[in-house]
N, C-alpha and C positions, 0 to 999 in steps of 0.2 A: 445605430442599430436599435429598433425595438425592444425597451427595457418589458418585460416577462414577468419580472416579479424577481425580489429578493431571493437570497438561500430560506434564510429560517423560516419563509413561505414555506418554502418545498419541503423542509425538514418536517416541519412540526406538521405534516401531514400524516405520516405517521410516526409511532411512540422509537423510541430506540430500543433497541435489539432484545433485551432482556425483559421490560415492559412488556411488549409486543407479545412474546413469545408465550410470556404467563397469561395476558389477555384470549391467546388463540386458545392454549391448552384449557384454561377455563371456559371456554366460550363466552368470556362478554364480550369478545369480537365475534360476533359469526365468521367463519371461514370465507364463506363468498360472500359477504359485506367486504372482508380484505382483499380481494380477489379481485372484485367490481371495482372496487376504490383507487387500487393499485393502474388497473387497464386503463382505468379514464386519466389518472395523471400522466401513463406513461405514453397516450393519444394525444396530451398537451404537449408536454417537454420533451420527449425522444426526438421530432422531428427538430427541434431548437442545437441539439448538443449531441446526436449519434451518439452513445453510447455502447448501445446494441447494437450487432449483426441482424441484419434485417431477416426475419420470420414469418414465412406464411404461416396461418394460421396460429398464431402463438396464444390469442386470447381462447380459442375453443380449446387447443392443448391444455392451459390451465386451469379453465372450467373443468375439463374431467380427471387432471390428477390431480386438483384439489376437493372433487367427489368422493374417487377412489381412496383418500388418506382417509377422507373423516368416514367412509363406510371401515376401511379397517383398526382404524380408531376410536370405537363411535364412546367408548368412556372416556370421561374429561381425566380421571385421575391414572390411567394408564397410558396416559399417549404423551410422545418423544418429545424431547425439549426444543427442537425448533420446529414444530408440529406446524404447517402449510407456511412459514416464512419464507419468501420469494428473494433468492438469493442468485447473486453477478459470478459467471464464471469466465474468465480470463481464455481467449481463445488459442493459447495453448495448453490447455488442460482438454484432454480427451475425455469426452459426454459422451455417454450410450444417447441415441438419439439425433444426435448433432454431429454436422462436418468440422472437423477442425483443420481451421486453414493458416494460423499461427499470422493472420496477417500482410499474409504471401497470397503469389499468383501460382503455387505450386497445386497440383491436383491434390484433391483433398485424400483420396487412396491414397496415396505414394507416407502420410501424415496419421492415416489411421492407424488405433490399436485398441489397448484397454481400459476400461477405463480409468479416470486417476483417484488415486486411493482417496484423496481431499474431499474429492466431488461424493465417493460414497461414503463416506464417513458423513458427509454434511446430509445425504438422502436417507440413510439409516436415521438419521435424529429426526427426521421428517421434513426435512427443507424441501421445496419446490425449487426449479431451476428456474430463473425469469429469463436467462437468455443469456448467448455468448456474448461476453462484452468485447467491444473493441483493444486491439492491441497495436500497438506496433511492429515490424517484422521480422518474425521471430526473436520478441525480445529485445532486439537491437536499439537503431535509432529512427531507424525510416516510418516515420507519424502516419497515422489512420487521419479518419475526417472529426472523430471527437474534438470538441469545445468546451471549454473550463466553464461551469454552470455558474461560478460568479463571476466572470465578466465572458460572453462569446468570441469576443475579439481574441482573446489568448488561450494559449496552450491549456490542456489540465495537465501537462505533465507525460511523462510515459516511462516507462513501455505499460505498465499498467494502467494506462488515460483512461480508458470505458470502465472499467473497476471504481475508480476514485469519481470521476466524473458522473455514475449511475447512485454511487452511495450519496456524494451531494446533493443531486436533484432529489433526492426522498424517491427515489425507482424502487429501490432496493433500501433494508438497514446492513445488510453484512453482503462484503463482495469479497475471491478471491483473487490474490494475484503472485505475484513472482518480484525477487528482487536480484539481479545481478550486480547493479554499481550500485542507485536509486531508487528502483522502479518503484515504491510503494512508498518510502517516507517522503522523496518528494513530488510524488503528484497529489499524496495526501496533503502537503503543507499547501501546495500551489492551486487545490479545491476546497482547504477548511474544512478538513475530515481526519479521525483517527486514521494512521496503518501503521499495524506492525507487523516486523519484521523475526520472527522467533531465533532461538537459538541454532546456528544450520542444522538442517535434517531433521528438526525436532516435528517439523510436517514434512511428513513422505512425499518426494518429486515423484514418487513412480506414478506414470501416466503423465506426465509432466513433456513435453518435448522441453529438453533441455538446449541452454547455448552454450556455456562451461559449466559444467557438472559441477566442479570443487567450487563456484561461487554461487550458482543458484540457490536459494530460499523461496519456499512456498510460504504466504503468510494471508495476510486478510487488510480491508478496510471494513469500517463500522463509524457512527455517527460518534461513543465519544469511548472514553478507556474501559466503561464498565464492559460496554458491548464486546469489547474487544476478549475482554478477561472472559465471558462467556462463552463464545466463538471459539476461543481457544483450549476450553476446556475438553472442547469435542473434538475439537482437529489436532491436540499437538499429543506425541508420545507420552506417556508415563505422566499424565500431570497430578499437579497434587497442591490440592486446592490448600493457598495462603493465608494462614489466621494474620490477626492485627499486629503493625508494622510500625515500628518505629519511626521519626521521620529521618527520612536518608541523608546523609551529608553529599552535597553536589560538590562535582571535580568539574572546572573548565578546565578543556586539552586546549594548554597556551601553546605557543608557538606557529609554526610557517603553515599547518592547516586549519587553523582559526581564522590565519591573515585572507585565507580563501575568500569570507564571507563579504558581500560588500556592504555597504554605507547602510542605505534602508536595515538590512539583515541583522547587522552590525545594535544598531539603534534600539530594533524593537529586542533583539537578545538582550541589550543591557535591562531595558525594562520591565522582560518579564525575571532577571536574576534579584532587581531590586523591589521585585512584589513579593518575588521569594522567600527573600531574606526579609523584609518585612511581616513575614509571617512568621518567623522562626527558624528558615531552615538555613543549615552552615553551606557556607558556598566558598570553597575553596581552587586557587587557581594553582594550575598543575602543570609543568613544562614537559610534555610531550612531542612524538614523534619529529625529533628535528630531522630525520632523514625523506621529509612527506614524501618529495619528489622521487625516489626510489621506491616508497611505496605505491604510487602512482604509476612507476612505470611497471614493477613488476605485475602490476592486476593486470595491467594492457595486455603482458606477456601471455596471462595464466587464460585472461579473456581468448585472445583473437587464436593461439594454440589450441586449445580445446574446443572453440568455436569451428576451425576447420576440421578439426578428429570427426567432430559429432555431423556436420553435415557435408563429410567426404563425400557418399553416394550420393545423395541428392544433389553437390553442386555438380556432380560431375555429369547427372541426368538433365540438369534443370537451371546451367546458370546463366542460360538470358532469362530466364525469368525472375530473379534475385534484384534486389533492389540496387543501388549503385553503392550506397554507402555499406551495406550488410556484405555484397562482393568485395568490397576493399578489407575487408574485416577478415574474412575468411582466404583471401588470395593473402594477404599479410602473416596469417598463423599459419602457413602452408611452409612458412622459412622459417618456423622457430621449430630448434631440433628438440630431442626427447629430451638432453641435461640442461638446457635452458630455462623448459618446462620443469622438472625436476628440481634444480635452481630458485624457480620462483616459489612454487610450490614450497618448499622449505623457509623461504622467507615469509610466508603464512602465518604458518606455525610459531616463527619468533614473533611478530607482531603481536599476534595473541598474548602469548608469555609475558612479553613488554607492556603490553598493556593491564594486563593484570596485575604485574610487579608494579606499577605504578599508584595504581590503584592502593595495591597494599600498603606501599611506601608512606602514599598521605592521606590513608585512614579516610578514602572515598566509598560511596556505597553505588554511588550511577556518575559517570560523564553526562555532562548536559551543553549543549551547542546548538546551533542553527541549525535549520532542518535544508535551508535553502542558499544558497550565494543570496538571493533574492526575491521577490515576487517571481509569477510568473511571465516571461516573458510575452510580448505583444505579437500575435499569428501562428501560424499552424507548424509553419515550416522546421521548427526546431521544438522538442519538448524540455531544455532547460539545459542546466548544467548539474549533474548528478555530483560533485566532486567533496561535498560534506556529508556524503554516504559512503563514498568507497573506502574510507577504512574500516567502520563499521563491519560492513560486507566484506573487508578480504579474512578478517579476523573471525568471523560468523556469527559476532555476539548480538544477544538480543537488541536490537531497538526500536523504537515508537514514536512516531510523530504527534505533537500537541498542538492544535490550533490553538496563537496569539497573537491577535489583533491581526491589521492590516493597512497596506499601504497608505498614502492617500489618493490612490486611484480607486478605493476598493477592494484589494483582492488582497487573499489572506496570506498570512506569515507563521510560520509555528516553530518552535524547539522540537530537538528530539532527546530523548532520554535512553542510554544505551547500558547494559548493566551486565554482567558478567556470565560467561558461557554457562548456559544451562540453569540462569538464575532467571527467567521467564516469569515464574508465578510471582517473584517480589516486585519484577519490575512492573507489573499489569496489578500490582497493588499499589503499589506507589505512585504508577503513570496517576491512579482514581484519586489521588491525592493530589499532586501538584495539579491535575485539572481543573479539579474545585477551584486552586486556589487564581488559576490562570484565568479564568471563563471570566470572573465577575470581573477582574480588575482590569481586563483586556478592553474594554468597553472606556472605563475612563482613563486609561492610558491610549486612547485611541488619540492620530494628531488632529489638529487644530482644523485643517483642511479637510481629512478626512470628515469631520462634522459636519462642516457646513455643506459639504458638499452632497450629503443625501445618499440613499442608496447604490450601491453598484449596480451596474449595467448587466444584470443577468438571471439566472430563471430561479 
């Protein structure tokens, strides 16, 4: 396949999130120098990697709502903090403007409503919408046409792939997305992009087509943790910006869901715990979750039950239209009764507490693990194995994906950092730290093969 150009091409095209933001609100970007800039890159790469839902006219749309911001903005020192930045929304998030089609061959009425709180919250600060990114269907597993922008041959991941995939290519610096088992930390790991994952409900689902209510999270990608820390000042409830931070003591969760990870995954975790600790920080290992496999099945439970609650009328209108695997999912949560659900549900909430209690036990500040079983996998057909996110996610604690290093195919690999409910702003202080220290040495801990071997195959 026709090598494109690298990532850090397409990144350093433009600044990241915060940069960016102060350069539009100052005007030493002109607006439509950003504007122009943005259309001609995304005339090059969109066609390479599909990200986007495909849009008539979407560059005249953006010419006149990026007119109309700076005509009712026209002072530098009153205008909103993401002032004309061209931001990914996940196409189950309802856009004034835009059909939302979750993915699906459903009619797009049957899916319409209001829109979602996230989306205006990010257009009150002045964001531009650059376009419905690709998802998967609803949510699920069934893959759109998106391609990982550092290598095309593979996955970016999903159910948020056009999200992570659009922030790699440099389309976009900050995208929305959704996370039920994975969908955000690993198609961040598996594109070499920030996403995090907030504390649940700390970003309002409403406007959100939901798939199980009690597991979804709204959250974001962005190029690295500051962005993120940014982004999230504007999207998440009550925040409350973090002075300077001691450095955290890292917990690794030992035990039968560590053993998930495999070999590559396995490898670059040890490396980036031993740059860690090379820098200072205490890194202790912590015997967690021995019952993984009950934790594993109860999400199934809490998934595919609430997955049939929420799209009872629609499959009953619409299910030859439903993809093969999302029908098995919802014909599956059709048999789990209300105290099974209930049942599971409850098991939630201990996991939580167990993890917390653990945390307290051995005087941990963040769990730090794998972001991935492994790279990501090679074609379209499958977007990976979510299964080092799902406890994360049944728990609803915050976490964050870090890109470090990467295979020797090319394609990247990250940690995630998870920190305790409703502790957000320490961990997106912390994530800016262990980043720093991750970025440089990522490079020379990079393997032997990957060197010589030259750039990845991708845009």
């Amino acid at each position: 396949m026709t090598r494109l150009g690298t990532l850090d091409d397409a990144v350093h095209r433009i600044p990241p999130l915060p940069d960016l933001a102060r350069s539009l609100c100052s005007g030493d970007l002109a607006l439509s120098d950003y504007i122009d800039s943005t259309l001609l890159h995304l005339e090059q790469v969109e066609p390479k990697i599909h990200s986007l839902l495909p849009e008539e006219g979407r560059a005249a749309r953006l010419r006149e709502e990026s007119a109309e911001i700076a005509r009712v903005h026209p002072a530098a020192s009153a205008r909103p903090p993401l002032y004309g930045v061209v931001v990914g929304v996940k196409d189950i998030f309802r856009v004034d403007g835009f059909e939302t089609r979750a993915g699906s061959r459903l009619p797009s009425q049957a899916l319409a409503g209001k829109e979602a709180e996230s989306v205006g919250r990010l257009r009150q600060a002045g964001a531009l919408v650059l376009g419905k990114t690709v998802t998967t269907e609803f949510a699920y597993f069934a893959p759109g046409p998106t391609r990982n922008p550092r290598h095309l041959e593979h996955t970016p991941g999903g159910s948020s792939s056009g999200s992570a995939a659009a922030v790699a290519a440099g389309l976009c610096p900050l995208s929305l997305g959704t996370q039920t088992i994975g969908s955000i930390v690993r198609p961040a790991a598996f594109c070499g992009v920030v996403g995090f994952k907030p504390t649940y409900g700390r970003i309002p689902a409403d406007g959100v087509i939901p798939l199980a209510p009690s597991l979804d999270h709204v959250g974001l990608f962005t190029y690295d943790a500051c962005g993120a820390e940014y982004a999230a000042a504007i999207l998440c409830d009550r925040w409350k910006a973090s002075g300077p931070q001691p450095l955290p003591v890292l917990g690794i969760p030992d035990g039968p869901y560590l053993a998930q990870a495999g070999e590559v995954s396995r490898l670059h975790f040890e490396r980036a715990l031993a740059a860690l600790a090379h820098s200072g920080y205490a890194v202790r290992t912590v015997k967690t979750m021995p019952d993984f496999d009950d934790v594993v099945r109860r999400h199934q439970v809490i998934l595919a039950a609430e997955a049939a609650r929420v799209h009872g009328e629609w499959f009953s209108r619409f299910e030859g239209l439903y993809h093969t695997r999302t029908a098995e999912l919802l014909r599956e949560g059709r048999q789990i009764d209300a105290s099974a659900l209930a049942a599971a549900l409850d098991g939630q909430a201990i996991l939580r507490r167990e993890l917390h209690t653990a945390m307290e036990d051995a005087a941990i500040d963040l769990w730090i693990a794998p972001s991935t079983v492994g790279p990501a996998p090679l074609g379209l057909d499958s977007t990976g194995d979510p299964i080092m996110n799902l406890p994360w996610t049944q728990a609803g604690l915050p976490a964050i994906n870090l890109p470090f290093g990467e295979d020797p195919e090319g394609l990247p690999l990250g940690v995630q950092l998870v920190s305790r409910w409703y502790d957000d702003e320490r961990l997106l202080a912390w994530a800016t730290m262990i980043e720093s220290e991750l970025r440089e040495p990522s490079r020379a801990l990079a393997s032997p093969e990957a060197a010589s071997r030259g750039p990845a195959r991708g845009v």
